[in-house]
PLY file of the C-alpha trace (Angstrom):
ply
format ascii 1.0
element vertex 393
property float x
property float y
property float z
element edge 392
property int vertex1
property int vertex2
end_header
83.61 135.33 38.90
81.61 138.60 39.09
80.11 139.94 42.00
77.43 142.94 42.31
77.29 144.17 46.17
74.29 146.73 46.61
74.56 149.30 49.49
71.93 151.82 49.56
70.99 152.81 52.92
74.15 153.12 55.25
77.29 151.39 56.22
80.23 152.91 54.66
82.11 151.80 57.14
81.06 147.92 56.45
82.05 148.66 52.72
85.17 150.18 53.10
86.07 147.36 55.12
85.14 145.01 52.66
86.80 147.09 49.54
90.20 146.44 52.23
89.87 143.11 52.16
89.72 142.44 48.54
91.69 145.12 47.28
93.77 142.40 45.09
90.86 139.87 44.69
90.62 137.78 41.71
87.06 138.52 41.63
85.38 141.29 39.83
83.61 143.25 41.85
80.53 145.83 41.46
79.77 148.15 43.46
75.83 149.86 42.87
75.66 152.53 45.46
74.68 155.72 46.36
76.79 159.16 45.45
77.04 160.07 49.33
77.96 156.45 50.15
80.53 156.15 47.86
82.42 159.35 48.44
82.36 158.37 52.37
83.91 155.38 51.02
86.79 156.94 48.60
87.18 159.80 51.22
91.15 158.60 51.58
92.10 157.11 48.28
89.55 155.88 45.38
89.41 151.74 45.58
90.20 151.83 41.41
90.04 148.03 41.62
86.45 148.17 41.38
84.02 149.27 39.57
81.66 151.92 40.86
77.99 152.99 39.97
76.49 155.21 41.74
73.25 157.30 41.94
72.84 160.89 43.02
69.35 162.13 45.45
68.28 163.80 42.54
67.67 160.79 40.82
65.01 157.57 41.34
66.28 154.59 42.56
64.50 152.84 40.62
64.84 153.98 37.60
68.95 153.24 38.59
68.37 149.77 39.04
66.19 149.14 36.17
68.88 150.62 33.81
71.86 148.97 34.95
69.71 145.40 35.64
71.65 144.13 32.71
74.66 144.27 34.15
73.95 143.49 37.58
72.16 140.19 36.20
75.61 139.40 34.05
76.94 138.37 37.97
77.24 135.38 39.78
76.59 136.55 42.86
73.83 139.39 44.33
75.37 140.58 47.63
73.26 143.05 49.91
75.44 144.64 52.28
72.76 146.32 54.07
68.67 146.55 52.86
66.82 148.92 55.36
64.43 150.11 52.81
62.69 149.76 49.44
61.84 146.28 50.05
58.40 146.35 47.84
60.97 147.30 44.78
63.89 144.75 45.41
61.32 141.77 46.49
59.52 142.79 43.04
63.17 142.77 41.30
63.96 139.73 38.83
67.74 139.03 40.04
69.52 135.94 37.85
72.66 135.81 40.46
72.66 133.97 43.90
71.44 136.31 46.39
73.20 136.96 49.82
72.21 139.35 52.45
73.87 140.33 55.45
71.63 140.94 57.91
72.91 143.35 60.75
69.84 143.28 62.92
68.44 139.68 63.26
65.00 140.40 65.41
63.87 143.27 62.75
64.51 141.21 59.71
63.16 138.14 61.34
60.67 138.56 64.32
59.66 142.07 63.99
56.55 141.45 66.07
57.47 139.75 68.73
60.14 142.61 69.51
58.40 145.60 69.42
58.21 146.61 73.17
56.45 150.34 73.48
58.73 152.97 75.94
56.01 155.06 77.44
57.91 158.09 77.35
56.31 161.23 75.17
59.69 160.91 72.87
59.42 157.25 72.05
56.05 157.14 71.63
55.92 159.76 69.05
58.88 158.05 66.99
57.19 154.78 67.43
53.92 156.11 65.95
55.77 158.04 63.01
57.56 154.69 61.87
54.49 152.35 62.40
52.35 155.33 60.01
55.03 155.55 57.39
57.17 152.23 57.44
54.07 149.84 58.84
51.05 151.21 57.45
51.91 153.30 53.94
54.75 151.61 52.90
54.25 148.11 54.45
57.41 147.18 55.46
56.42 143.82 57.62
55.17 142.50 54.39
57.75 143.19 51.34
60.31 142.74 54.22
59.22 139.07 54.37
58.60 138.78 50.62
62.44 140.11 50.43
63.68 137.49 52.66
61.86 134.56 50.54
63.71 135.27 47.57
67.17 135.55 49.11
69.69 131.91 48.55
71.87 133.13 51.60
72.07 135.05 54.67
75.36 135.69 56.28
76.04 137.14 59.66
78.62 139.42 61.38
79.98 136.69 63.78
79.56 133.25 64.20
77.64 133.54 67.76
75.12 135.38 65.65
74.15 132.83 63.18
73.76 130.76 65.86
71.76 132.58 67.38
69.65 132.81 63.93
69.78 128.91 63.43
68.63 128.44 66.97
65.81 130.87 67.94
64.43 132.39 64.96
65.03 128.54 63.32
66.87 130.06 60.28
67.76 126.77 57.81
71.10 126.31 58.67
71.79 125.62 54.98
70.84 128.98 54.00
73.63 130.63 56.38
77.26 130.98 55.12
80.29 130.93 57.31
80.12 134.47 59.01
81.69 137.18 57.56
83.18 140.06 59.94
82.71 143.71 59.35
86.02 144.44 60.38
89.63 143.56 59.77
92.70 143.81 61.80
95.55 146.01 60.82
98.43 145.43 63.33
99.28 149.48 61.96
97.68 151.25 65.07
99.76 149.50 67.85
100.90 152.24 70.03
104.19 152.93 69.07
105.16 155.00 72.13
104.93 152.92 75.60
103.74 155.94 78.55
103.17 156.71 81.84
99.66 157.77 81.23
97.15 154.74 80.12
94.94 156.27 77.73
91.54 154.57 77.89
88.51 155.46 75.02
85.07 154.67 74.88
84.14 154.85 70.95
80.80 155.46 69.43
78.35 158.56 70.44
76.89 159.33 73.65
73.33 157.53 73.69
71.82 156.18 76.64
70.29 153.24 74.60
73.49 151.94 73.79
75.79 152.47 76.84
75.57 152.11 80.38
76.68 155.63 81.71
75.78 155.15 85.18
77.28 151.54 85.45
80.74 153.24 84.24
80.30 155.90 86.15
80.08 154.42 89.71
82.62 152.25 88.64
85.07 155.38 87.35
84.17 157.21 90.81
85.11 153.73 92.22
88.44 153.51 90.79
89.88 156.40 90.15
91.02 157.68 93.48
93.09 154.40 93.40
94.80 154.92 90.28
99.10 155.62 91.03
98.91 156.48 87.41
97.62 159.47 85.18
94.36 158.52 83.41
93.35 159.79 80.09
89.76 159.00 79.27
88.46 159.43 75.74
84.66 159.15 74.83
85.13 159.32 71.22
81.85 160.02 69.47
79.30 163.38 69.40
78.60 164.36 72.75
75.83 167.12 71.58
72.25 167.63 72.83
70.52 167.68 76.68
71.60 163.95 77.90
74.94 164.36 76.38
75.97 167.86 78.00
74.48 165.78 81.37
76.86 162.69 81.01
79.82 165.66 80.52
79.09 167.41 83.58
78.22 163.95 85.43
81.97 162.61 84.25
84.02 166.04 84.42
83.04 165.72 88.36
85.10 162.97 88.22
88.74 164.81 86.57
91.51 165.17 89.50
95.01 165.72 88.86
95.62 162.35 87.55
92.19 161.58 85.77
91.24 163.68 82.71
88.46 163.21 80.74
87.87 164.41 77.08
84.59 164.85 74.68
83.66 165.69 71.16
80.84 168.39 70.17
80.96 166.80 66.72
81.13 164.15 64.52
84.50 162.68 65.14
86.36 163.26 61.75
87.76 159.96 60.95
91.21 160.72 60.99
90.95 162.23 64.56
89.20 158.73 65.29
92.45 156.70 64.17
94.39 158.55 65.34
93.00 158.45 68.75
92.68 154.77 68.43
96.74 154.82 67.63
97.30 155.92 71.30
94.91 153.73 73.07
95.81 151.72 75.49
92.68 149.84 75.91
88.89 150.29 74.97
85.99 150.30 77.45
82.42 149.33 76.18
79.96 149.63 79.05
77.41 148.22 76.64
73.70 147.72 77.85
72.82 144.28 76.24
69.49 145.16 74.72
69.53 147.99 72.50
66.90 149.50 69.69
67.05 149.60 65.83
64.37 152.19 64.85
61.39 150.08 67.02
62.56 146.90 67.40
64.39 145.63 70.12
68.10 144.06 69.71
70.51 142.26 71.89
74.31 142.98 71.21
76.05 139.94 71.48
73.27 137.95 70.18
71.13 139.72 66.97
73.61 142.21 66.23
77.39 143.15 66.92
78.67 146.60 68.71
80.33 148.52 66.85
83.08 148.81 69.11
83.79 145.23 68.86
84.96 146.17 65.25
86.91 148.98 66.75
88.51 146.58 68.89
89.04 143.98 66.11
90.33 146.59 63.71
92.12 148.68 66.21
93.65 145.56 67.92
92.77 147.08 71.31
92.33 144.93 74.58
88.68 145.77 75.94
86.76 145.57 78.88
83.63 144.53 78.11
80.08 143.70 80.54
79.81 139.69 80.84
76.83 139.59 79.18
78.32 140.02 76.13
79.11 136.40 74.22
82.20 136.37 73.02
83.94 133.80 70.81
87.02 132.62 72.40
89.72 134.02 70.08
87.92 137.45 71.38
87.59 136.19 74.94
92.08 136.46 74.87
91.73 140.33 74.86
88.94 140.73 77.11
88.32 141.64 80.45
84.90 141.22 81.25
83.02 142.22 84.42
79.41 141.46 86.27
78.85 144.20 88.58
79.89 147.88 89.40
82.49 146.50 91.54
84.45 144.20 89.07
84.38 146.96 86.52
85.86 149.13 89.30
88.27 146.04 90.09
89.31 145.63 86.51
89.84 149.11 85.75
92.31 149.28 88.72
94.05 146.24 87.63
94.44 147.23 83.83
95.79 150.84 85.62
98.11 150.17 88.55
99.35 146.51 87.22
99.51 147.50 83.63
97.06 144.51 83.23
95.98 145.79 79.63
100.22 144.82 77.98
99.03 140.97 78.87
95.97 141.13 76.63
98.49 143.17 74.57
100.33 140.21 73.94
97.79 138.29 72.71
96.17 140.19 70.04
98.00 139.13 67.22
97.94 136.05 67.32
93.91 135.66 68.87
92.95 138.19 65.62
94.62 136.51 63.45
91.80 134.95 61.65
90.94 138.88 61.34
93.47 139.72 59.01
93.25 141.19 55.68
94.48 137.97 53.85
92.96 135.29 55.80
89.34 137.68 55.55
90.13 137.74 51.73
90.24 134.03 50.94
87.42 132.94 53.20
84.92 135.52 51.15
86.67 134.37 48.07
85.84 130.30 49.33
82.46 131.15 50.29
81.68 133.12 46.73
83.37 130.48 44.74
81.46 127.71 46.40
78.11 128.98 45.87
79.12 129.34 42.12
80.07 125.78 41.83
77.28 124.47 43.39
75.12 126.19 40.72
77.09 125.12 37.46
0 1
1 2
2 3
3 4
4 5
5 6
6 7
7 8
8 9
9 10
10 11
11 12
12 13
13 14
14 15
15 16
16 17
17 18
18 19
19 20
20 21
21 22
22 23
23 24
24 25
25 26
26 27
27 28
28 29
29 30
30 31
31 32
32 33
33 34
34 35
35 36
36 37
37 38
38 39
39 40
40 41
41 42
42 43
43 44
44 45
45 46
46 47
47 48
48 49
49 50
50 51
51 52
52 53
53 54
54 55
55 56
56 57
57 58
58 59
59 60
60 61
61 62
62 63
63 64
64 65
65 66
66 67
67 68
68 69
69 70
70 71
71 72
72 73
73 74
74 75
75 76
76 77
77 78
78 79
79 80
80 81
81 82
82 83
83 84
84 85
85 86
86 87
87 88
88 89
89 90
90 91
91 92
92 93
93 94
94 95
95 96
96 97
97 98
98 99
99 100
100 101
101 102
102 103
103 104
104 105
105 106
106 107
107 108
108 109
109 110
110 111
111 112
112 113
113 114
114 115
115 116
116 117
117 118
118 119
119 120
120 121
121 122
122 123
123 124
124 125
125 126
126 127
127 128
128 129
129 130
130 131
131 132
132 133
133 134
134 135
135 136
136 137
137 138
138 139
139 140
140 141
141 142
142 143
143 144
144 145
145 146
146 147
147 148
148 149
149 150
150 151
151 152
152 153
153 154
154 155
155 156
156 157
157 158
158 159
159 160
160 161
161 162
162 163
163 164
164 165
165 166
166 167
167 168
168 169
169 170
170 171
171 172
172 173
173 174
174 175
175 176
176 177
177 178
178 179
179 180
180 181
181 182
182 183
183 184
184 185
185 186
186 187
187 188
188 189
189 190
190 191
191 192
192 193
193 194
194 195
195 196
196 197
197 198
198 199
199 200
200 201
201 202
202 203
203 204
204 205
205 206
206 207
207 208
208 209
209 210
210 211
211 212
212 213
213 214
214 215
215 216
216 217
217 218
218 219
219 220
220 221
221 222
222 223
223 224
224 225
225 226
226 227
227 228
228 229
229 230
230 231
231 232
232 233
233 234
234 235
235 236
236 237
237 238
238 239
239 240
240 241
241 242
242 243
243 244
244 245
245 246
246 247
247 248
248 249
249 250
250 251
251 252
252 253
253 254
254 255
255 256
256 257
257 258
258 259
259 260
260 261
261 262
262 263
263 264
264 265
265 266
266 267
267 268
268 269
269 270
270 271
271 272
272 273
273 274
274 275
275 276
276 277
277 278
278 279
279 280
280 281
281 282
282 283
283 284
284 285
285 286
286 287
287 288
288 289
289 290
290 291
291 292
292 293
293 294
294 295
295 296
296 297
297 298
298 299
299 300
300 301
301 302
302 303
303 304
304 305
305 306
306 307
307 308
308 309
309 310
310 311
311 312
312 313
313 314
314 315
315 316
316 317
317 318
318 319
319 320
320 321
321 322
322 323
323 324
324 325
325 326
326 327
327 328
328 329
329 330
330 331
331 332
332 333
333 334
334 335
335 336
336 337
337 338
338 339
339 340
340 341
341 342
342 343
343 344
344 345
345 346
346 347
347 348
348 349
349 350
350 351
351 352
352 353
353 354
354 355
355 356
356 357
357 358
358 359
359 360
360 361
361 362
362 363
363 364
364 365
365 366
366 367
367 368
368 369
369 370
370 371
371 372
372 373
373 374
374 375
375 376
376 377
377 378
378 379
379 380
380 381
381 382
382 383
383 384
384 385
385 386
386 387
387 388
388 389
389 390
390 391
391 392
């Protein structure tokens, strides 16, 4: 069975996760890609397994894709791991294979218009103006978008609560959904090795105020951490650079006592420093605010798309604590502490600290992630891919 996965725009992260899983596949696998892409991909090792072919900014796009459309029409199986742009070429493209696409941001690729809510604020105005000019009006995204989606066979989602979500509101045929497919795997590798008096607690992902809820953790922090009878190490584990970002430093480093120290990043975390981080973790915190942005549109985490760090927690096998508002499934829901209010965050926090709450959830990670693993992952894509061909000999 041959497979051609296309990733043009972003994601490395997604791929690299994928190129895991099916390291020792059966299947023969494609990758068409970008130059930058790839090397963020084969940045540790190169995945020799596969095959890769890859274009450099220098050249077209679609001059790439019209040269190597021989070969990517020899496979079975068509698999977008992300399409955020060109969609007037790739509707336009004859494919032979059975297309999937996973689709990260359901409301964008699916309702654009009827979640596009203006922010009267000089700085979203003016980005929502530049995209509607270039992505709306000159390159008419809304409408080879939609001419995209009619010519995909399959759409296939990060979680299951997502493709419900799909099937239910934006009344996606449930027979063009496959069984969800996760963008992360577990690896039981970064289990803190060392047990300490300190709980170290990070917060992954960059500091942006359309993500996270910095006040909600703050007055919960502020809260909590005079009651701590243990040292606190607080990581926020993403670029902490510009105006809001030097604020939320200042508004946190208030906070640091004697047994609460806090700790940012300038930069882009490398991803080593990341991991290793991760390896010392005790437990993640994702003060997430439930509806979020991608470029215009508005999304809702939980529902049309899936945090991020939910896939550090998956991967990482951390415990979380996580707002209520999130859906979780329940294999998730067994390393979770969720919270409704400033004061059950504050609540939780003190529990995971002074009881050592967090070595329950502990417990339960392997076993709750286990349908996260790197084998079980690998025969599930394998079972979906070889149905689709058998359905279609």
């Amino acid at each position: 069975m041959k497979i051609a996965i296309i990733e043009i725009d972003y994601h490395p992260e997604v791929l690299k996760n994928m190129c895991n899983i099916l390291d020792d596949t059966f299947m023969e696998i494609t990758f068409y890609t970008t130059e930058k892409i790839y090397k963020q991909v084969n940045d540790e090792h190169v995945f020799e397994k596969f095959n890769w072919v890859y274009f450099s900014e220098d050249e077209s796009l679609k001059a790439f894709f019209l040269y190597h459309k021989e070969n990517i029409n020899s496979s079975d199986i068509v698999f977008f791991n992300t399409l955020a742009s060109n969609f007037r070429f790739f509707s336009a493209f004859e494919f032979t294979g059975k297309k999937i696409l996973r689709v990260h941001n359901t409301n964008a690729y699916f309702s654009p218009a009827n979640n596009y809510f203006p922010k009267w604020t000089l700085f979203y105005l003016f980005k929502d103006v530049s995209h509607i000019i270039r992505k709306t009006i000159f390159s008419l995204d809304w409408y080879y978008r939609k001419k995209f989606i009619e010519t995909v066979d399959y759409f296939v989602f990060a979680d299951e609560k997502l493709r419900e979500y799909a099937i239910d509101e934006m009344l996606i045929n449930k027979e063009k959904t496959l069984a969800s497919i996760p963008l992360a795997h577990y690896s039981e590798c970064y289990e803190k090795s060392k047990k300490t008096h300190e709980v170290v607690v990070t917060i992954p992902g960059a500091i942006d105020p359309r993500r996270k809820d910095y006040d909600m953790l703050y007055n919960a922090l502020k809260i909590a951490s005079s009651k701590f009878d243990a040292p606190v190490k607080i990581y926020f584990l993403g670029k902490a650079n510009g105006k809001y970002a030097n604020f939320v430093k200042r508004m946190f480093k208030s906070l640091e006592s004697k047994s609460l120290f806090i700790s940012f990043y300038k930069d882009r975390v490398p991803q080593s420093t990341f991991s290793s981080v991760l390896k010392s973790t005790d437990f993640l915190t994702l003060p997430l605010k439930i509806e979020t942005r991608y470029t215009i549109y508005t999304e809702r985490y939980g529902f049309t798309k899936i945090s991020g760090g939910i896939n550090d927690m998956i991967h990482y096998g951390k415990p979380c604590v996580l707002t209520s508002l999130y859906p979780l499934s329940n294999e998730l829901k067994q390393v979770t502490g969720q919270y409704s209010s400033v004061n059950e965050f504050a609540e939780i926090m003190i529990d995971w600290v002074n009881n050592r709450k967090f070595v329950e959830y502990q417990k339960n990670v392997a076993l709750s992630l286990k349908n996260y693993e790197k084998g079980q992952l690998k025969v599930k894509i394998e079972q979906i891919f070889s149905s689709i061909t058998s359905e279609h000999n």
